[in-house]
C-alpha positions as CSV (number, residue, x, y, z in Angstrom):
1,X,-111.9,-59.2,89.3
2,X,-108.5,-59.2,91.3
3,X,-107.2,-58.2,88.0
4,X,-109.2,-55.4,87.6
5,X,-109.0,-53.9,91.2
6,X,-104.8,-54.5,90.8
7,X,-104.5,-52.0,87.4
8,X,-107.2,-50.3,89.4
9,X,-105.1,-49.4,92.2
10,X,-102.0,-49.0,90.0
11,X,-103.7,-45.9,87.8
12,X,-104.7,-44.2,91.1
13,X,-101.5,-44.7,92.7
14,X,-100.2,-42.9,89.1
15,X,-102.9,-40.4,89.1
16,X,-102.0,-36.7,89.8
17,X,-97.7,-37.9,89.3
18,X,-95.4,-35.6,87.7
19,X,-92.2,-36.9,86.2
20,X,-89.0,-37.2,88.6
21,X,-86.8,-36.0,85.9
22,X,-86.0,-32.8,86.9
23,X,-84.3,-29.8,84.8
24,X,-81.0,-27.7,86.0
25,X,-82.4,-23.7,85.9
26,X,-80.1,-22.0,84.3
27,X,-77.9,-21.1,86.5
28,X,-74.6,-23.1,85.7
29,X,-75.8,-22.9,81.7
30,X,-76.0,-18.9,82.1
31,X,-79.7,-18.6,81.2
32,X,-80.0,-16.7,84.8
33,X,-77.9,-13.6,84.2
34,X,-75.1,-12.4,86.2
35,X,-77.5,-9.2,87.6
36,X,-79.8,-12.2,89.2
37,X,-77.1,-13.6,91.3
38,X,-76.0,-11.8,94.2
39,X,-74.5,-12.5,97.7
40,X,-74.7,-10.8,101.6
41,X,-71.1,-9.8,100.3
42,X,-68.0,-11.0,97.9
43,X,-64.6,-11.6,99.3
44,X,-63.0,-9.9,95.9
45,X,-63.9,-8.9,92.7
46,X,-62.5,-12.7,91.3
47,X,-65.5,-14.5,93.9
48,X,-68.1,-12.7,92.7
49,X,-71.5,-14.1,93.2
50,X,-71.8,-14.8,89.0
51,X,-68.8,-16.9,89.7
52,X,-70.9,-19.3,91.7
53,X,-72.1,-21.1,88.7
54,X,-72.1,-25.0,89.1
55,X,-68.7,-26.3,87.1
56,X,-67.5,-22.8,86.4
57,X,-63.8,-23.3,86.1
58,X,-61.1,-20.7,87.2
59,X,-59.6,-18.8,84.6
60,X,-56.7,-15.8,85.2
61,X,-57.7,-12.8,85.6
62,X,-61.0,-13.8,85.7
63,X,-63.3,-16.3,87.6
64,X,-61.2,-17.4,91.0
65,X,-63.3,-20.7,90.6
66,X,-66.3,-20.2,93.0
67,X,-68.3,-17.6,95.3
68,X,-66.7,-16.6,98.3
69,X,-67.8,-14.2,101.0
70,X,-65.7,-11.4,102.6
71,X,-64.0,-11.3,106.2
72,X,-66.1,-10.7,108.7
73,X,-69.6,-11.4,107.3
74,X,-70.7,-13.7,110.0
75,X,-73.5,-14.9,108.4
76,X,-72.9,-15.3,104.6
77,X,-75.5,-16.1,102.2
78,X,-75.5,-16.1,97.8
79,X,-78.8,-15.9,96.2
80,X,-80.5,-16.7,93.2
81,X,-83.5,-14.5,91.8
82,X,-85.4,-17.1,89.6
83,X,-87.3,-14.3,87.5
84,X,-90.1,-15.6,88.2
85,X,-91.8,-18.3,90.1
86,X,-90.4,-21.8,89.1
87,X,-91.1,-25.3,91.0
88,X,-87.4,-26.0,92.6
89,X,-87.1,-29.8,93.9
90,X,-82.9,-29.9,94.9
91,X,-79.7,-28.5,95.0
92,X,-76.2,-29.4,93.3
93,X,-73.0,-28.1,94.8
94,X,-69.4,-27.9,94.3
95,X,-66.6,-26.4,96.2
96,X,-64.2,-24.1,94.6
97,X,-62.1,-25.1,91.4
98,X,-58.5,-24.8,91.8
99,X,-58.4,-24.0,95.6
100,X,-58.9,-26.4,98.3
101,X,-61.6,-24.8,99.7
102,X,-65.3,-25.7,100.5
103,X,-68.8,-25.4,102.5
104,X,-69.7,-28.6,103.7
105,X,-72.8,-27.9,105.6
106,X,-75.9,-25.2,104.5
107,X,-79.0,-24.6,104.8
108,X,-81.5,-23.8,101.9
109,X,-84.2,-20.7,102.1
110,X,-87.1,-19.4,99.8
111,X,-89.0,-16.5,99.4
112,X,-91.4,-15.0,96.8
113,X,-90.9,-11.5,97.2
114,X,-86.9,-11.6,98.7
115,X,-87.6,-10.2,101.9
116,X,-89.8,-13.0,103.8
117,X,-87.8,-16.1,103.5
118,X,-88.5,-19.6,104.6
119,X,-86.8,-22.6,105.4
120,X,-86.4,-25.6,103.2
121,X,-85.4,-28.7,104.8
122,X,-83.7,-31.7,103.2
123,X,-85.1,-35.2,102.1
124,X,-84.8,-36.6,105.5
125,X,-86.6,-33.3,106.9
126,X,-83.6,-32.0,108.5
127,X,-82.7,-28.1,108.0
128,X,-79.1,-28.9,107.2
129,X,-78.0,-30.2,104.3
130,X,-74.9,-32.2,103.6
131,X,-72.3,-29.6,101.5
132,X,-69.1,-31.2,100.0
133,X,-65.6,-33.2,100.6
134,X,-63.1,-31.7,97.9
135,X,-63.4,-28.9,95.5
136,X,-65.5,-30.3,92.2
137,X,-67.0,-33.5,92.7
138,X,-70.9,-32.6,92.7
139,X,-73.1,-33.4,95.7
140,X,-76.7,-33.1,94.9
141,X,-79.6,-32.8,97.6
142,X,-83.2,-33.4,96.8
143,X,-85.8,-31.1,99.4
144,X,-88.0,-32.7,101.4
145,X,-90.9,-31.5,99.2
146,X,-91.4,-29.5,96.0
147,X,-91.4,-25.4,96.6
148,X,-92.7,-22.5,94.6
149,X,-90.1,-19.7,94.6
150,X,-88.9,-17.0,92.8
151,X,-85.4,-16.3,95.3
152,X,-83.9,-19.4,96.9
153,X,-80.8,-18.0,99.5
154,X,-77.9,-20.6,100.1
155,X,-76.5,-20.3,103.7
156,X,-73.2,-22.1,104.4
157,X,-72.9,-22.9,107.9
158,X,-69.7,-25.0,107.7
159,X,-66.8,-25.1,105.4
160,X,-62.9,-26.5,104.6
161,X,-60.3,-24.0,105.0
162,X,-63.3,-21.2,103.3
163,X,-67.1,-20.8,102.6
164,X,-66.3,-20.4,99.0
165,X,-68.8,-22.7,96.9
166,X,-70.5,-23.0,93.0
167,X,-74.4,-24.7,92.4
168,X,-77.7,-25.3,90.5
169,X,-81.4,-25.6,91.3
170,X,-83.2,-29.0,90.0
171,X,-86.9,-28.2,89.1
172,X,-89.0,-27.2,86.2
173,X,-87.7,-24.6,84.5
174,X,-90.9,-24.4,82.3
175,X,-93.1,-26.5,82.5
176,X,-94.6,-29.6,84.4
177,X,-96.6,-32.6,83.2
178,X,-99.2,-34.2,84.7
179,X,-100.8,-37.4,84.7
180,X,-104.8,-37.9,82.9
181,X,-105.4,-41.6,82.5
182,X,-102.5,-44.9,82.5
183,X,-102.7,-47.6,79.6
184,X,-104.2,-49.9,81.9
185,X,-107.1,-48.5,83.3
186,X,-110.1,-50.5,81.6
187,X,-112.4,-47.5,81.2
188,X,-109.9,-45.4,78.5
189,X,-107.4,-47.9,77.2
190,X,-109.6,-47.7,73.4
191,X,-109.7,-43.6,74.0
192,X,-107.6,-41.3,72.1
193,X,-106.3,-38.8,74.9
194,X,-107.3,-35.5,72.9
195,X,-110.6,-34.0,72.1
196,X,-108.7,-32.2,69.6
197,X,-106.4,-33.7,67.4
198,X,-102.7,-35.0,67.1
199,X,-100.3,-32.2,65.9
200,X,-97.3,-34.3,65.3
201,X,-95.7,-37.8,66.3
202,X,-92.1,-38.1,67.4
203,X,-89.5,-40.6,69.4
204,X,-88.8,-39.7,72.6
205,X,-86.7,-41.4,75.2
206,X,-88.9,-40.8,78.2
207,X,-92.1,-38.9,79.3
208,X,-90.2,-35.9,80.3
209,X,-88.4,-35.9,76.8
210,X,-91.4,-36.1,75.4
211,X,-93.1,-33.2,77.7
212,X,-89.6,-31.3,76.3
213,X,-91.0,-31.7,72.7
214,X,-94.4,-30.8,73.4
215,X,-93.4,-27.4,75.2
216,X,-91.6,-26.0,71.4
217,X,-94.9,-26.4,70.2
218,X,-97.1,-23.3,70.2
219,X,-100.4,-25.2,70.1
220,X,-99.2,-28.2,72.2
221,X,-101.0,-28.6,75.4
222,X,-100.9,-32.4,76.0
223,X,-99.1,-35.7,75.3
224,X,-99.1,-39.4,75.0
225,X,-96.1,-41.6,75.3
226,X,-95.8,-45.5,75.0
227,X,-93.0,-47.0,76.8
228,X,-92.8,-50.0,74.9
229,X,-92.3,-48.1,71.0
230,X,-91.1,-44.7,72.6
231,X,-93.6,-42.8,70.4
232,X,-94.0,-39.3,71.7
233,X,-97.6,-38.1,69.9
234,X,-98.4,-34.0,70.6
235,X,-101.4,-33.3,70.8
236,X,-104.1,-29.6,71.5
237,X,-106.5,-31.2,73.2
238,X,-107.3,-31.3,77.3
239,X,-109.5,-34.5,77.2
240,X,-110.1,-38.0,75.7
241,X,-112.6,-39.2,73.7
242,X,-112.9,-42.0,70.9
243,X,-111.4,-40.0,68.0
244,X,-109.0,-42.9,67.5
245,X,-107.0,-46.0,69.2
246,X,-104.8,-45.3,71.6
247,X,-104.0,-48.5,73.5
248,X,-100.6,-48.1,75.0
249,X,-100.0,-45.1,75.7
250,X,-100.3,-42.9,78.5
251,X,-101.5,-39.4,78.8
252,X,-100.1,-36.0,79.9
253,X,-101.3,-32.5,80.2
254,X,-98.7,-29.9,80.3
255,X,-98.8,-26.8,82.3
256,X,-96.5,-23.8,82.5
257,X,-94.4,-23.6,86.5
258,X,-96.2,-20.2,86.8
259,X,-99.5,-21.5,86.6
260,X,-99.0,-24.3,88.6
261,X,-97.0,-22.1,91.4
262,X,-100.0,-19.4,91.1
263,X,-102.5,-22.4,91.9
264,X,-100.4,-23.4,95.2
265,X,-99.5,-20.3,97.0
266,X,-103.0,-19.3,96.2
């Protein structure tokens, strides 16, 4: 009976989980165009907010290595327009390649419509986050909790020699995955997890790999992984039933960011 109430406990403590393993959004891999970065202003044409890509690299006559805001903007911000609402969980940041310069301290804001913005505040709930020490090394910050946004707005407040910086968003670019029934819990372990059928098996190193090969799959809508044999099975259906044995493995449904960010702001 302790037995039971201990893998009990565990599935409801795993219940509702997403997976920690967070994508970059596209901004230092250029999926977020150039037109959906801009800034509260641009010290010259060679920091230009589309410079501000995370591990963009200086090149003459072209990129000066990083975002940097003109003289006399007192409060300087660069923004990012996610097109589209997207579940953002941290920040990465770098100072500016090639020139000893750097924002050590900013503050993250949100917004879904870019003219009411919000505050985010840091994993130990404070409103400043912790910037950089030298021009490339990467400092990430995890938020407090996740946010649905389609603008997040990057306010240095403190710098090294110049607010000049480059960074990414950690989220869910596409889609999230979200936790049915564990391998443990007595009532499903001899389920299958799909009332409709397996669409292909594959290896996959983790569940979010696996949620990664569900999501190039039209029909896909769900997924079961086992941690032991790394098999990654696809599946179309929503529910479990007894179609076939599935000891082992847990089970995922997959949703789209925009759905799930619909569902939250209301």
């Amino acid at each position: 009976m302790e037995l039971f109430k201990t893998l009990m406990l565990f599935a409801l403590f795993l219940l509702g989980s997403s997976s920690t393993e967070f994508e970059h959004l596209g901004i230092m891999d250029g999926s977020i165009g150039s037109d959906k970065l801009t800034a509260s202003s641009e010290y010259d044409p060679g920091v230009v907010a589309e410079f501000g890509r995370l591990n963009l690299e200086k090149v003459n006559g072209g990129s000066g290595g990083a975002w940097a805001h003109a003289h006399g903007d007192s409060n300087p911000w660069i923004q990012v327009d996610l097109d589209g609402l997207k579940k953002v969980n941290g920040i990465m940041t770098q100072g500016r390649n090639g020139h000893n310069q750097w924002v050590t301290s900013f503050e993250v804001h949100y917004s879904n419509d870019a003219i009411t913005f919000e505050t985010i505040t840091n994993a130990n709930g404070q409103v400043e986050f912790t910037g950089n020490s030298d021009r490339d090394t990467v400092v990430t910050n995890m938020f407090s909790t996740s946010i649905c946004a389609k603008f997040i707005r990057v306010y240095p407040t403190s710098s090294y020699a110049y607010k000049s910086m480059r960074f990414e968003l950690l989220g869910y670019r596409a889609t999230v995955y979200t936790f049915v029934y564990n391998k443990f819990l007595i009532s499903a372990k001899d389920k299958s997890p799909t009332a409709g059928y397996i669409i292909t098996v594959v290896m996959a190193v983790s569940y979010g790999t696996c949620s990664l090969e569900c999501i190039q799959v039209d029909q896909c809508v769900s997924f079961s992984f086992n941690t032991l044999s790394n098999e990654c099975r696809l599946s179309t259906g929503t529910d479990q039933n007894s179609l076939e044995y599935q000891r082992g493995f847990d089970f995922f449904l997959v949703t789209s960011t925009e759905v799930v960010c619909q569902q939250t702001i209301g």
